[in-house]
C-alpha positions in Angstrom: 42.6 120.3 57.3 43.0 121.8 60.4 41.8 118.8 62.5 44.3 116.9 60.3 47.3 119.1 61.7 45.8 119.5 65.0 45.7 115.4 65.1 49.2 115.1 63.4 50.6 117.4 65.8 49.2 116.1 69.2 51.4 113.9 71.4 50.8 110.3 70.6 49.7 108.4 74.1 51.5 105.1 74.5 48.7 102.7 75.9 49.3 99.7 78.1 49.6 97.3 75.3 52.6 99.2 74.0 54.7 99.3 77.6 57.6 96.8 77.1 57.0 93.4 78.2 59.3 91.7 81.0 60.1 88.3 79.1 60.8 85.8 81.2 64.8 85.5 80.3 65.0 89.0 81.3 64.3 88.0 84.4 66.7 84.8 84.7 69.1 87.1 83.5 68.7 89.2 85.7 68.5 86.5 88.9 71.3 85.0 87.6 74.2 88.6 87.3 72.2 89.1 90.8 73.8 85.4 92.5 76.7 85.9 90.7 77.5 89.5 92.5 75.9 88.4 95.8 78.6 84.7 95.4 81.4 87.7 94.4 80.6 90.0 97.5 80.4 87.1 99.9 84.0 86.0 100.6 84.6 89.8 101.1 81.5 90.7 103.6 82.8 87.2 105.8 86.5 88.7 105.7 85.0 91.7 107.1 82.8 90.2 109.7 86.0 87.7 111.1 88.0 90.6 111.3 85.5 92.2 114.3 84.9 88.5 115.7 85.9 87.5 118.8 88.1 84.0 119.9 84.7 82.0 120.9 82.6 83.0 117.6 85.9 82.0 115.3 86.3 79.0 117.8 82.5 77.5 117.5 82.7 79.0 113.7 79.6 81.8 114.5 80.4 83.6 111.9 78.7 83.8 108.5 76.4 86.0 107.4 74.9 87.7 110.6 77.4 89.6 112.7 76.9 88.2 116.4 79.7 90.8 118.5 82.1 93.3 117.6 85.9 92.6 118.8 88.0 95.2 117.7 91.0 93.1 119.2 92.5 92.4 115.9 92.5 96.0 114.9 93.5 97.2 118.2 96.8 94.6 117.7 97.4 96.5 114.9 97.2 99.9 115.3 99.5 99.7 118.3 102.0 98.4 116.7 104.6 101.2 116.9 105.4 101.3 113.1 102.5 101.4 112.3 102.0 104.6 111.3 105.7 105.0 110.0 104.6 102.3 107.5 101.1 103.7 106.1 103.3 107.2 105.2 106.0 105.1 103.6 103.5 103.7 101.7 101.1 106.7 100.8 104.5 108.3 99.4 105.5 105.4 97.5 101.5 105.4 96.3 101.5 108.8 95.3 105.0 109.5 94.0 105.6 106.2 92.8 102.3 106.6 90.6 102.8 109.9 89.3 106.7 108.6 88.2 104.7 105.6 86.1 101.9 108.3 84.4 104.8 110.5 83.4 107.2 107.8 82.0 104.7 105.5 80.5 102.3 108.2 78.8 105.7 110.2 77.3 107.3 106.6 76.6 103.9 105.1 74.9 103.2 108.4 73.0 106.6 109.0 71.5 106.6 104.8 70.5 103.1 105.0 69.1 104.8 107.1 66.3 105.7 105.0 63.6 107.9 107.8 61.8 110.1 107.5 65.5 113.8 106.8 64.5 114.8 103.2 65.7 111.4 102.7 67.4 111.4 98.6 66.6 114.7 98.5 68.4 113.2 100.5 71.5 110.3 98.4 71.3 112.4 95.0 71.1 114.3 96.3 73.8 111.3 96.7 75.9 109.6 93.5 75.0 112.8 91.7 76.2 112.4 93.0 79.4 109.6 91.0 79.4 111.1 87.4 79.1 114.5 88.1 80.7 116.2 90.1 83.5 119.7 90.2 85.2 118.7 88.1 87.9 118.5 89.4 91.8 122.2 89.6 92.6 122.9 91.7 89.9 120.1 93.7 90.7 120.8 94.2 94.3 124.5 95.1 93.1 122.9 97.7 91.2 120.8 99.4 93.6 123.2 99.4 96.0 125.9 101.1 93.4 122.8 103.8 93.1 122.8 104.5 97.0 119.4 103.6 97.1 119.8 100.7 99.6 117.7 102.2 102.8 116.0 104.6 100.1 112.5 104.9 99.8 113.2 105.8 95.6 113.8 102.4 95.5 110.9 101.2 95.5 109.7 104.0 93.1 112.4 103.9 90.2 113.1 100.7 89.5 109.7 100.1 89.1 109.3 103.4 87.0 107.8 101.4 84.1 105.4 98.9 83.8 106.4 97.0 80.0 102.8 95.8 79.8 100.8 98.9 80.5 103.2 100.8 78.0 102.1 98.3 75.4 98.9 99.3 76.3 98.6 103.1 76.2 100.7 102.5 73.2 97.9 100.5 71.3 95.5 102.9 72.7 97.8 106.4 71.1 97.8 104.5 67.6 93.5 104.4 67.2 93.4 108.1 68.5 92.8 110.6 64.6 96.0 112.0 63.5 94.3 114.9 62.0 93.5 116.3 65.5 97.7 116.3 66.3 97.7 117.9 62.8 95.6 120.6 63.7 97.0 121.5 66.9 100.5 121.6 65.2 99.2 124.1 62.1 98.3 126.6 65.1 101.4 126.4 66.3 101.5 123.9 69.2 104.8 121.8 69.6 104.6 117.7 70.4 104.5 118.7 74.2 101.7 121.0 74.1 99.7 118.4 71.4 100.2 115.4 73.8 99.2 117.5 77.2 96.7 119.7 75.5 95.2 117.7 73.0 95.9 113.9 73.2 95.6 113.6 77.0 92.2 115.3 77.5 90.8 112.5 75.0 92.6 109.6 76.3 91.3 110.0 80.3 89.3 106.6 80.1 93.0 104.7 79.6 94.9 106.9 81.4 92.4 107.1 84.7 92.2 102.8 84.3 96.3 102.5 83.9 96.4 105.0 87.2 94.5 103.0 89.1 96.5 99.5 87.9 99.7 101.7 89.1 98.3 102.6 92.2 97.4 99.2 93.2 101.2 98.3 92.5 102.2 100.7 94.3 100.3 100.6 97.3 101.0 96.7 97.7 104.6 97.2 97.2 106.5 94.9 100.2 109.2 93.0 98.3 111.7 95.5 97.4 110.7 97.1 100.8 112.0 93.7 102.5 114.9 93.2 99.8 116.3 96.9 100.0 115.4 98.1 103.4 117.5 96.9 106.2 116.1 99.9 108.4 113.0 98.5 110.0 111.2 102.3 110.0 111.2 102.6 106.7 109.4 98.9 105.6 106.1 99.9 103.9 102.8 98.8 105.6 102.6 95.3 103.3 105.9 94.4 104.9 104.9 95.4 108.1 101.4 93.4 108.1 103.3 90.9 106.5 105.5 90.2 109.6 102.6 90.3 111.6 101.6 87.5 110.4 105.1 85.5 110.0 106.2 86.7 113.6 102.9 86.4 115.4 104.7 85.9 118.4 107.3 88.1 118.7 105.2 91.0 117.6 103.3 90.1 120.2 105.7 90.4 123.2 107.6 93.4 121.8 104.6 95.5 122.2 102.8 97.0 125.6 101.8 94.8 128.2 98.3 95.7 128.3 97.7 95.6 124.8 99.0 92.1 125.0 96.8 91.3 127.8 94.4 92.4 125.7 94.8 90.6 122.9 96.2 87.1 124.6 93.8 84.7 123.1 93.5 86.9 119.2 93.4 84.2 116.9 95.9 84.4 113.8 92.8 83.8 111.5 91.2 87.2 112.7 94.5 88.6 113.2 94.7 87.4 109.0 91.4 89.1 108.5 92.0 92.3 109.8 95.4 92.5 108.1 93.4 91.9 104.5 90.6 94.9 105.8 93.1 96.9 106.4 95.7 96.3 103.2 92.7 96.3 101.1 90.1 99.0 102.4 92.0 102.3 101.4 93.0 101.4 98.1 89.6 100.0 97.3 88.2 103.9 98.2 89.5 104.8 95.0 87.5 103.0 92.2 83.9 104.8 92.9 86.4 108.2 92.0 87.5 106.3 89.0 84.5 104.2 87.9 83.0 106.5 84.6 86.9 106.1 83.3 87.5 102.6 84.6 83.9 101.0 82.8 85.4 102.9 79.1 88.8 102.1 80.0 89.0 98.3 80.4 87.7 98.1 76.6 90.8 99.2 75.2 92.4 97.9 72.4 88.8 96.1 71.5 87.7 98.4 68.8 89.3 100.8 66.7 87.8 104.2 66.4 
């Protein structure tokens, strides 16, 4: 008997026959998501690599997959652009208040509309959805901003642009499959609707609120056309309006700015001139997803499944 136990109670070696076999579509599979990512990270890594070419490697067409010299001409062309830096703090206010604006509205709005007892909620809703389909037009809209005083405003690109109608769809499809016995609970120990939706429903609902965040910051931080349709002072353009007239006005960008950084960059080529603008539009905003990954791989599944 006590052999018996001692036998029953020893680990149980796993021998070579029981390892898990590599079958052979594992290992298409596997080839196959790894050309896939390589063909996705391709266009990207040759954006990156014109960006620090010089005139002859874009001229001859040197560059591919191997970088052959660093020219940071393009960059330089830039960065010494004397609004530069006005631009990138217009735009990291508009990215940071502008985004918190859109959490506040749309996780109040959605929350409050996910309630189905909500007096005249298919009317708010209807209202919203309109939105979608229709709008005043532009000169009505311009009328309107400028009635406002928010011509020459940086708010203007923040509160028109308060909500987004298809993200509050979302979060509210996401606030109708979260338990109502948890708001219950939280309400029989005395917590009012505030304190239930900041203390209780937003803790749980982080994947959809981190993945709307980052869809809001993107927005935000490649906001140019109300920049160029409400800003007639030139210092306060964003930087996607400013890199944008780079590019237009090539030229006369380049003979406002000092004379040896136009010596300097005399023979930049608009197509690395275009590359560098992408690096640089791109690059910042792109820091943020490895922050928001864990809450951006739940987050994209919302609305998929119920539970």
């Amino acid at each position: 008997m006590q052999s018996a136990a001692k036998t029953a109670s020893a680990p149980i070696r796993q021998t070579p026959g029981r390892r898990r076999k590599i079958h052979a579509a594992d290992v298409v599979i596997h080839a196959i998501l790894i050309l896939l990512t390589l063909a996705t990270l391709l266009p990207f890594y040759n954006v990156v690599l014109m960006s620090f070419s010089n005139t002859v490697a874009v001229s001859k067409q040197m560059v591919y997959l191997i970088p052959t010299v660093f020219d940071f001409s393009a960059y330089t062309y830039i960065i010494h652009e004397p609004r530069f830096l006005k631009a990138l703090l217009v735009t990291i206010f508009v990215t940071g208040v502008g985004t918190a604006v859109n959490m506040l509205v749309t996780v109040t709005g959605s929350y409050v509309l996910s309630k189905t007892g909500f007096p005249g909620r298919k009317i708010v809703m209807g209202g919203i959805v309109f939105t979608m389909f229709f709008n005043g037009g532009l000169i009505p809209f311009y009328l309107t901003m400028k009635n406002f005083h928010l011509i020459n405003n940086l708010f203007v690109m923040v509160l028109p642009v308060a909500v987004n109608t298809f993200y509050l769809i979302i979060c509210i499809a996401f606030f109708r499959t979260l338990p109502v016995a948890l708001e219950e609970s939280a309400k029989i120990d005395g917590a009012n609707d505030l304190q239930v939706l900041y203390k209780v429903v937003v803790p749980i609902s982080m994947p959809m609120i981190a993945t709307i965040t980052l869809f809001y910051a993107v927005d935000r931080w490649n906001e140019w056309w109300y920049g160029v349709l409400f800003m007639t002072n030139v210092n306060l353009l964003p930087l996607q309006a400013l890199l944008r007239e780079l590019l237009t006005n090539y030229a006369q960008v380049l003979s406002s700015i000092t004379t040896s950084v136009s010596v300097q960059n005399s023979d930049l080529q608009p197509e690395m001139l275009k590359m560098a603008v992408l690096v640089v539009s791109t690059l910042p905003i792109a820091c943020l997803y490895p922050f928001l990954q864990k809450y951006f791989s739940k987050g994209v599944m919302i609305g998929s499944i119920k539970g």
